[in-house]
N, C-alpha and C positions, 0 to 999 in steps of 0.2 A: 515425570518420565512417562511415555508412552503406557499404554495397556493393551494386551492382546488376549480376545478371550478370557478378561474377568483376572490378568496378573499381571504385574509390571515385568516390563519388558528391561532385561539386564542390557550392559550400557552394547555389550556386541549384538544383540540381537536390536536395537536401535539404531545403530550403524549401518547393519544388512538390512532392516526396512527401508530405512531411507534410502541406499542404494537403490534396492530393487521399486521401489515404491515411487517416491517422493523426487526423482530425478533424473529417473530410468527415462528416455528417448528425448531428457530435456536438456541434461547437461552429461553429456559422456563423460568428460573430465572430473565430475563430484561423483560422477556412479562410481568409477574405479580409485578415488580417495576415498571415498568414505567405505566402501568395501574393503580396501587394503588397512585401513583401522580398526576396523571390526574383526580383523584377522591376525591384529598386533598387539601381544598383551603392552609391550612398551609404550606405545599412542596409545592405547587404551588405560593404563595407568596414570599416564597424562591429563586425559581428559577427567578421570574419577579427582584429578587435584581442584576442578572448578568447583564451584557451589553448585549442589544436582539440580538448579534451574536453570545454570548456564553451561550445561555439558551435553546439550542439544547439537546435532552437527550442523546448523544453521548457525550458531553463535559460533563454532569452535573452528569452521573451515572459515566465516570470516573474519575471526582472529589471524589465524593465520596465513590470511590470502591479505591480512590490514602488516604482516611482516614481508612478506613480497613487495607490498608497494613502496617497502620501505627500505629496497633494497636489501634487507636481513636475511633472505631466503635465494640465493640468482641461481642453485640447481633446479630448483621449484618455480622460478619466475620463467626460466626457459621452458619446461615445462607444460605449463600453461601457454605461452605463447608461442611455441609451436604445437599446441593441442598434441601434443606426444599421450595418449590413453595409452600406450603400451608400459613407458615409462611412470609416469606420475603417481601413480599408486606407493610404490616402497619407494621414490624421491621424496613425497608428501608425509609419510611416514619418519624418515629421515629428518625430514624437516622441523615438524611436529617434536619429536623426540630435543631436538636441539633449540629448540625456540620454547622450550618448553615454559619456562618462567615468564617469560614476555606473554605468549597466549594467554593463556591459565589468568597472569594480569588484564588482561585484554578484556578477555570474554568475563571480569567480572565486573568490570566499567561499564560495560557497555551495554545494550540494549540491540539488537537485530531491526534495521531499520528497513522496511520494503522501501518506500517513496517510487512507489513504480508509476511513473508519470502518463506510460500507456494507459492509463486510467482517467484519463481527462478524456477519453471519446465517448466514457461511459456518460460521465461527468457535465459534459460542455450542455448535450439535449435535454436532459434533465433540468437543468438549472433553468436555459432557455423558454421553457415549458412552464414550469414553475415561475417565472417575472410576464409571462403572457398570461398566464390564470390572471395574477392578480394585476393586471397592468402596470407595473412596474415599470418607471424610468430609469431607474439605476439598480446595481444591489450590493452588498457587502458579505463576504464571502468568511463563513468562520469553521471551519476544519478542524473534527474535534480527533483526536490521534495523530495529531500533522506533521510528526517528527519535523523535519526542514523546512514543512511548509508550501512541498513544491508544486503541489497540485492546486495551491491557491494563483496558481499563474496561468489558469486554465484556461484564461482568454487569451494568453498570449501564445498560445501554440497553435501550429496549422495542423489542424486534421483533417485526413484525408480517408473516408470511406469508400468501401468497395463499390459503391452505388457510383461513385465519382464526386459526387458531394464533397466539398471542402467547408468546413465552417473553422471560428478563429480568424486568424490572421498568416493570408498564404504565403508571406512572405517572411514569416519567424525561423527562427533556428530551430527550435524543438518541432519535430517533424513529427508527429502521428500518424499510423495507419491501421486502420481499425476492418474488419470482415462482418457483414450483415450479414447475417440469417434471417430466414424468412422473408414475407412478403411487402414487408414496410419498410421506406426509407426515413432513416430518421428526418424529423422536421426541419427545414432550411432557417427557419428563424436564429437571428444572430445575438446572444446574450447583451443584457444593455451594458451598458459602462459599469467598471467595479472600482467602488468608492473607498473599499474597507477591504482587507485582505489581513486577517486575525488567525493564527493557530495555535490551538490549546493543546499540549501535550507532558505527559510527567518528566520530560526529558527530553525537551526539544533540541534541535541541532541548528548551530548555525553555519552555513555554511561559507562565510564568513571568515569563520577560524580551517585552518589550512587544515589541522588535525581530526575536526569534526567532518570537512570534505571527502578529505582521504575517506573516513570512516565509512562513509554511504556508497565510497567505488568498491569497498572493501567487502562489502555485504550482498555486493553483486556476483553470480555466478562468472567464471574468467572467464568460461567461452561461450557467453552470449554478447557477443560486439554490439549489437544495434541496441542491447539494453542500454550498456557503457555510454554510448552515442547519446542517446538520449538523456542521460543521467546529465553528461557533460554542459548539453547544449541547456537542461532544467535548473542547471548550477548558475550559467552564466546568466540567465535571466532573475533567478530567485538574487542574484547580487545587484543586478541594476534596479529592480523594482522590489526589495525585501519586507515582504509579510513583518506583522506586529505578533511574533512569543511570546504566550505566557506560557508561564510554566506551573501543575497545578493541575487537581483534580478535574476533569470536566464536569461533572456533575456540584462541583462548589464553583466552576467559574462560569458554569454555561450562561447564566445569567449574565452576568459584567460583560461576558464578552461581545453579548447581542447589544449592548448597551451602549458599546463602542462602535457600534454602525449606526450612521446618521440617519435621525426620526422619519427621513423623506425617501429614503433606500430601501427595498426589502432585503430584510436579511437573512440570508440561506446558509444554511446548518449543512455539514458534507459529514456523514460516515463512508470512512471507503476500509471496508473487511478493518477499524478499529474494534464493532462490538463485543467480535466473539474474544477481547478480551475482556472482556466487562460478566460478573456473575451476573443470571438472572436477573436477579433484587436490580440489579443495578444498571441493568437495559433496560426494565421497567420506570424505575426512577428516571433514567432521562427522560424517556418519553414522556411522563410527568412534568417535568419540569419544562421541555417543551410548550406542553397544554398551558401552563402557568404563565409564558412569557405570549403566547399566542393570545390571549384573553386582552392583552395590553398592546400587541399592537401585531403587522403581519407578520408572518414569519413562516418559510419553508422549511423543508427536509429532504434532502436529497440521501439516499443509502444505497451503497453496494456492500452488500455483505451475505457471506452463505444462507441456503436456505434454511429457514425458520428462526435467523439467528435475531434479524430486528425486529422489536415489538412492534404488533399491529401490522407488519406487511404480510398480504394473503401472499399464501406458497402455489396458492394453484394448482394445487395438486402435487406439485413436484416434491421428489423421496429428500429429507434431512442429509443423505448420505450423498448427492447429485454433485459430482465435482463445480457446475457450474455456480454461478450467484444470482440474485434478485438483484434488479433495480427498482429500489419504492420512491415514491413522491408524496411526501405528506406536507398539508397546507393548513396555515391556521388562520382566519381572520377576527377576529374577535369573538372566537369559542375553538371549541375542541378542534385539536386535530385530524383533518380527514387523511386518509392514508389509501393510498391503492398501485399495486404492482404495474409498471409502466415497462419493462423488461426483464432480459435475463442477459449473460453477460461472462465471459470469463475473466479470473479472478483478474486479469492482467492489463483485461481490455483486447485481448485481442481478437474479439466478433463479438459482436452485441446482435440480439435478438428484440427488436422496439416493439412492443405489444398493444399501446395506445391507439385506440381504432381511432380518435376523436379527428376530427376535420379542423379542428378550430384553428392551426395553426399552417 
């Protein structure tokens, strides 16, 4: 749970942070659910039934926004789709109360999955960048946190920057739009062909299965439409061209899994915000492990994750507490890893800050 001030934070005073914190100007509809919980000892008895890792209100509202979709909730579904904030609060509560056994189940299966696809604008120049260092004809794409995998489809999305720049493919479904800061456009260069498309995760999802789909609409906030949009349009792609799951520690599979991209591919490693679940010891050891596979043949890194959180990306100065993220580029050719910050980025993708003065591309 939470800590404020050197104490943990009881399960209503985690409820009212995330209100006011965690979702205030971003989702109005979770500000005044997850408010109206923190003011309910009955929801809030509810949620004390999950295991205290799963009684987070990121797991517990997409439990029960995964019984909305399942028709089990239609005061709450209306709700939501008519973005009623006035109402939704003690409907949600209601709901919660009555679904209680179903949630409570829910949230203890489950795992809170982002797959926020807007992360492919971070993603696409990066990679780009990294197969022009090392001249690269192809590469093979292995995403290690990948839940569904979706951002392993990252060529196949049109993105489109504020500069007007489109890279991808302008004629796909999943539609990106990404907002540069700053004074550099990201590089036009266009990723080469992807050979391999691998994602290592403890609990991968396929989407696939109707119940693992639902799951991922489930985890999305109800009234952000264009998320939903996207989610949809990353769905129908990850089914025609579906990524190879493992399932499995990354740091026991990182190896096998670079091993699964063909000797003539380079092959690029994606953290997108998986580190900061990983202890220390154990962000370190990747990067280790890394340097091991890097010795043997090429191999990139591509990372978006908060600042300070990936080994070896300089912060730039920027504060550990900076809502925004790094994007690093680490490259290995037959020794250590070089590693150096190429931007910055929100969590989501929605403006990227390209920092790379280099001309070469």
């Amino acid at each position: 749970m939470a800590e404020r001030a050197g104490r943990q934070l009881s399960l209503a005073e985690l409820y009212r942070h995330f209100a006011d914190t965690d979702v205030q100007g971003s989702s109005p509809l979770y500000e005044r659910v997850a408010a109206a919980i923190a003011d309910s000892p009955e929801a809030l008895a509810v949620v004390e039934q999950a295991p205290p890792l799963k009684r987070h209100p990121t797991v517990i509202l997409a439990s029960l926004h995964d019984q909305v979709l399942q028709g089990r909730a239609p005061e709450l579904a209306a709700a939501y789709a008519a973005s009623d904030v006035e109402r939704v609060g003690p409907v949600a509560v209601a709901a919660l109360v009555a679904c209680a056994d179903a949630v409570v189940a829910t949230a203890t299966a489950r795992q809170t999955q982002t797959n926020e696809t807007g992360r492919g604008a971070v993603l696409y120049p990066a990679i780009a960048l990294a197969a022009h260092r090392l001249g690269a004809t192809s590469v093979g794409l292995i995403d290690v946190g990948c839940s569904a995998g979706l951002n392993l489809n990252v060529d196949l999305a049109a993105i489109r920057y504020s500069s007007g720049r489109v890279l991808g493919d302008p004629a796909s479904p999943l539609r990106l739009a990404c907002d540069l800061v700053g004074n550099a456009d990201v590089p036009a260069t266009a990723m080469p062909p992807v050979v391999a498309r691998i994602g290592v995760d403890l609990a991968p999802v396929d989407v696939g299965h109707a119940e693992d789909a639902r799951w991922l609409r489930a985890c999305l906030w109800p009234d952000q439409p264009e998320r939903i949009e996207r989610l949809e349009a990353a769905i129908g792609l990850a089914r025609r061209s579906p990524p190879e799951l493992i399932t499995g520690n990354a740091l026991d599979l990182l190896a096998d899994a670079i091993t699964r991209v063909p000797s003539n591919a380079l092959a690029v490693v994606t953290t997108t915000w998986a580190l900061a679940y990983f202890e220390l010891g154990d962000r370190l050891r990747f990067l280790r492990r890394l340097d091991e596979v890097a010795s043997q043949r090429p191999v990139a890194w591509v990372s978006g994750e908060g600042v300070g959180i990936a080994p070896g990306v300089p912060t730039r100065g920027d504060s550990r507490l900076a809502p925004h993220s790094l994007v690093g580029l680490a490259i290995g050719d037959g020794g250590r890893m070089t590693i150096e910050t190429i931007g910055r980025c929100h969590p989501h993708g929605r403006w990227l800050e390209w920092l790379t003065s280099r001309s070469e591309i």
